[in-house]
C-alpha positions in Angstrom: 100.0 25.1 -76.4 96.0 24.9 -77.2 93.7 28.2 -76.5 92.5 27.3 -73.4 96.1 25.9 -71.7 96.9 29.7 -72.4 94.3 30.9 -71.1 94.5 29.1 -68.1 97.8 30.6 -67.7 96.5 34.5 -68.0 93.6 33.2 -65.3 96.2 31.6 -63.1 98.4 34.5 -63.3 96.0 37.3 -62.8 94.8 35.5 -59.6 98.3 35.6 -58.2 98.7 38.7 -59.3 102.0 37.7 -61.5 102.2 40.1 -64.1 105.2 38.9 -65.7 103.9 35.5 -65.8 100.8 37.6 -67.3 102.4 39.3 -69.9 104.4 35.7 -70.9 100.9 34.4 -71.3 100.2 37.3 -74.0 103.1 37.1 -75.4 102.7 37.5 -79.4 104.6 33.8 -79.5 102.4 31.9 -77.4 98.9 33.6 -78.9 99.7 32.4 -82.4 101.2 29.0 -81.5 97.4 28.4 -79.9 95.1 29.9 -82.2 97.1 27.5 -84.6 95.8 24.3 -82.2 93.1 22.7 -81.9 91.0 24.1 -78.9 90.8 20.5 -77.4 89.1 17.2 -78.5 85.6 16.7 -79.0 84.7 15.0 -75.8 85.7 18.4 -74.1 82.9 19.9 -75.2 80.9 17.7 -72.9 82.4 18.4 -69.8 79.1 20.2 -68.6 77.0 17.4 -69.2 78.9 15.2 -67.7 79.5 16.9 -64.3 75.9 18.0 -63.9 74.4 14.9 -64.7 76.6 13.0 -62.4 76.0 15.6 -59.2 72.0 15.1 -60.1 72.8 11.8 -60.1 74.1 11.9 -56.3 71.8 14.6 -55.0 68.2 12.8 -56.4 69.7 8.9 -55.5 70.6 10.0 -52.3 67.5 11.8 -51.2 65.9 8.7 -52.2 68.1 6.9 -50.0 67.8 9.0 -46.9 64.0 9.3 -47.0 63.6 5.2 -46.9 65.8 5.7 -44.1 64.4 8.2 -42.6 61.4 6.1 -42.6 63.3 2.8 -41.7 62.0 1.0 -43.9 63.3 -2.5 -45.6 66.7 -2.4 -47.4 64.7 -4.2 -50.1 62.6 -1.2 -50.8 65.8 1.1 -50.9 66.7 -0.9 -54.1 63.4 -0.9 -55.7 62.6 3.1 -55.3 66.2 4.1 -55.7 67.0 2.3 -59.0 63.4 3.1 -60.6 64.7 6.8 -59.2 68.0 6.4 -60.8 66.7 5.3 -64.5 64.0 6.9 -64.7 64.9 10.6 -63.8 68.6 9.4 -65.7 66.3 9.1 -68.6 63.9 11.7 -68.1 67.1 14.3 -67.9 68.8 12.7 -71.1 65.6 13.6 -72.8 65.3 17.2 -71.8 69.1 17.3 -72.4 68.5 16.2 -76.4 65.6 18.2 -76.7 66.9 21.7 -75.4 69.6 21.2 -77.3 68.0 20.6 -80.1 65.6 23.4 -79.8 68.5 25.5 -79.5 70.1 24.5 -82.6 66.7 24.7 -84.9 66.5 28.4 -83.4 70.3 29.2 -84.1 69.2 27.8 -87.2 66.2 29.2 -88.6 67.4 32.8 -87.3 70.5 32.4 -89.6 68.0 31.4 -92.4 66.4 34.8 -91.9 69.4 36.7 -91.8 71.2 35.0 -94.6 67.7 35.6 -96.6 68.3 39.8 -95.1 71.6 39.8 -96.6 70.8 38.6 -99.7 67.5 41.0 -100.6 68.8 43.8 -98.1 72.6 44.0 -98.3 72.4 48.1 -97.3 70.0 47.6 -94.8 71.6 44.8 -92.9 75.3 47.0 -93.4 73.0 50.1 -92.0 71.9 47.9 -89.1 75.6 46.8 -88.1 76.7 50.2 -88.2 74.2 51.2 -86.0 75.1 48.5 -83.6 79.0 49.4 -84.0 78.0 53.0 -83.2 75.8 51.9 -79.9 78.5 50.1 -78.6 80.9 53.3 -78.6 82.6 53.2 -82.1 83.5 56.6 -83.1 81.8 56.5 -86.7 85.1 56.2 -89.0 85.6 53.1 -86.9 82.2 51.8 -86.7 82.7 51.8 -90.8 86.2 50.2 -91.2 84.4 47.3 -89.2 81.2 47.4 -91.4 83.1 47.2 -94.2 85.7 44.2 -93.1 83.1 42.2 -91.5 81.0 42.3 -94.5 83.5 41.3 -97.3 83.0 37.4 -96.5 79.3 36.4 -96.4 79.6 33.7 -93.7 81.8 36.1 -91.6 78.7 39.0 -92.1 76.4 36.2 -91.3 78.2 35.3 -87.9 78.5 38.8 -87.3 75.3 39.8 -87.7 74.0 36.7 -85.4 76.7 37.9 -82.7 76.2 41.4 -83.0 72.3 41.7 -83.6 70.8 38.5 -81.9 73.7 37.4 -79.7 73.5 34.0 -80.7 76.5 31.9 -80.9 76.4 28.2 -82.7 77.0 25.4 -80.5 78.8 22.3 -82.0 77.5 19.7 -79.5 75.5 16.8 -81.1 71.8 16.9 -79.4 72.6 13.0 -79.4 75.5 13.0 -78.0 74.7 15.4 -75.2 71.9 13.2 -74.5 73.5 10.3 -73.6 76.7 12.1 -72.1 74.0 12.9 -69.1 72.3 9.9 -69.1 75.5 7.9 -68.4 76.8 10.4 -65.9 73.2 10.7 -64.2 73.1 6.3 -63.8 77.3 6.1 -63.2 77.2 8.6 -60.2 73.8 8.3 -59.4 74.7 4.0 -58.3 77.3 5.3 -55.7 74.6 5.7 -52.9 73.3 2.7 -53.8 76.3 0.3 -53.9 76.1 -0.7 -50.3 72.7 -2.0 -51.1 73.3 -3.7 -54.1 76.4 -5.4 -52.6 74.4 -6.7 -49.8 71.8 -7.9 -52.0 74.2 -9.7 -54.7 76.7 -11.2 -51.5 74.4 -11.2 -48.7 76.5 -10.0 -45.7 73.7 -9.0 -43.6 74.3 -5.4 -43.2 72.3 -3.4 -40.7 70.5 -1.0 -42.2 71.8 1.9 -40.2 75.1 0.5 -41.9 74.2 0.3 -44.7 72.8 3.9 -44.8 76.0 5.3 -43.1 78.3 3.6 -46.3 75.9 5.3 -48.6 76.3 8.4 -46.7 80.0 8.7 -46.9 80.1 7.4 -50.9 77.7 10.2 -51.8 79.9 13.0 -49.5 82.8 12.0 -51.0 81.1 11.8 -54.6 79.4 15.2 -54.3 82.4 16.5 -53.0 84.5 15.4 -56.1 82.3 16.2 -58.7 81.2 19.6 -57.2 85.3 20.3 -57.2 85.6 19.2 -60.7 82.3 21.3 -61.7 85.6 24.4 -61.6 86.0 22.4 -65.4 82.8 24.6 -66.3 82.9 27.4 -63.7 86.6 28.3 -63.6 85.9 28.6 -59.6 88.1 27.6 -56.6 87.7 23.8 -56.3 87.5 23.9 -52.6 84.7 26.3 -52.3 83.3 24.3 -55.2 83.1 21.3 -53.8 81.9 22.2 -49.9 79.3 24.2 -51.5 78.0 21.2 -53.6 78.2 19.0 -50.4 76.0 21.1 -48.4 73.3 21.4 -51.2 73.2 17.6 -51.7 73.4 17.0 -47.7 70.9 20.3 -47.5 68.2 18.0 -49.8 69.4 14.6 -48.5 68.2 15.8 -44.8 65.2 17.2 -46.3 64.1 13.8 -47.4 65.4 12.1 -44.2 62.9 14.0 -42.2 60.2 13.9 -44.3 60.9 10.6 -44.4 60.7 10.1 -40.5 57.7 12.2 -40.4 55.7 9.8 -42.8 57.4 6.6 -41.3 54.2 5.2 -40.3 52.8 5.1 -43.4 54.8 2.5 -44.9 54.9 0.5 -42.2 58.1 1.6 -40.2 
């Protein structure tokens, strides 16, 4: 059993209120048998990116959608603003994806260069400094200097320490790269779901009325929103349900926006 099965035990558990099924998931056998496992594969770690990219994806393609409508306007023009929409804010969110991320990391970075520096030149100090934090947090001072003295015995564990304790900074794994296009892909993948009606009607012309048309896109990117904003509980740990009605009413929230803003401008493209 990996760390986070188990601990999706004790959450399952504690919202049902089953404390024997609680206390089996801190059971002494099943807390060493997953801090022995790997907490999960890589791609895991990109769960986030993947679900919030996809449900901009939706939200942004659709709006796009349901303000050409709103406008009724050609099916043609549809395609044009919704896949320069979906590419270029896919891309533009990729972008600030790689470099927060990167930021991030150069801070995480630099910060631990400073304190590794601080350890080196000021060993007492920086001990003085995590016994004072030890001591704010409610330590009694015998204990507060037990955990000086264990934390500091490894340098790498004192450095981790002192950028938990002190900065509250915790490294992140992800590859800024990796992130980057993580988003991207779920930003174009979900993002083409309002558009599909469109595109099929172009590729295999079968005439759709564009009330039709707009209707299929409707109930893709309901159903799409809906899924995604269920499996967004991957990040949140909230009730699915809730989750995904929630992320259905935003999306249809700025879809109608657009629609009427859409309708009110109408007559300037023509409609």
């Amino acid at each position: 059993m990996s760390i986070s099965k188990r601990l999706e035990e004790a959450r399952q558990a504690y919202a049902a209120g089953d404390a024997s099924a609680s206390a089996q998931a801190h059971s002494a056998a099943k807390i060493a048998a997953a801090a022995r496992e790997e907490h999960g594969p890589a791609s895991s770690q990109y769960i986030g990116n993947l679900v919030y990219g996809g449900l901009d994806g939706i939200i942004t393609t659709f709006a796009v959608v349901s303000g050409v409508a709103g406008a009724q306007l050609a099916s043609g023009i549809v395609l044009i603003l919704g896949l320069a929409n979906l590419f270029g804010d896919g891309f533009s969110m990729a972008i600030g994806a790689y470099l927060s991320s990167k930021s991030e990391k150069e801070y995480y970075n630099r910060e631990r260069q400073r304190e590794a520096w601080e350890v080196e030149h000021f060993p007492e100090g920086e001990k003085q400094e995590l016994l004072e934090l030890y001591r704010a947090q409610g330590y009694p001072d015998e204990d507060a200097q037990k955990l000086v003295e264990i934390k500091t015995r490894d340098k790498d564990r004192w450095l981790d320490t002192m950028m938990m304790e002190e900065l509250g900074l915790m490294q992140d794994d992800r590859n800024p790269r990796t992130e980057a296009w993580m988003t991207f892909a779920a930003f174009v993948v979900a993002g083409a779901l309002p558009l599909l009606a469109y595109v099929a009607d172009w590729i295999f012309p079968f005439t759709l009325a564009p009330q039709t048309a707009f209707f299929i896109s409707l109930g893709l990117s309901a159903l799409a929103l809906f899924g995604l904003g269920a499996a967004k509980v991957l990040v949140t740990q909230r009730n699915a349900l809730r989750s995904g009605l929630e992320m259905l009413l935003v999306g249809g929230l700025a879809a109608g926006v657009a629609y009427v803003i859409g309708a009110l401008l109408k007559g300037l493209g023509g409609g």
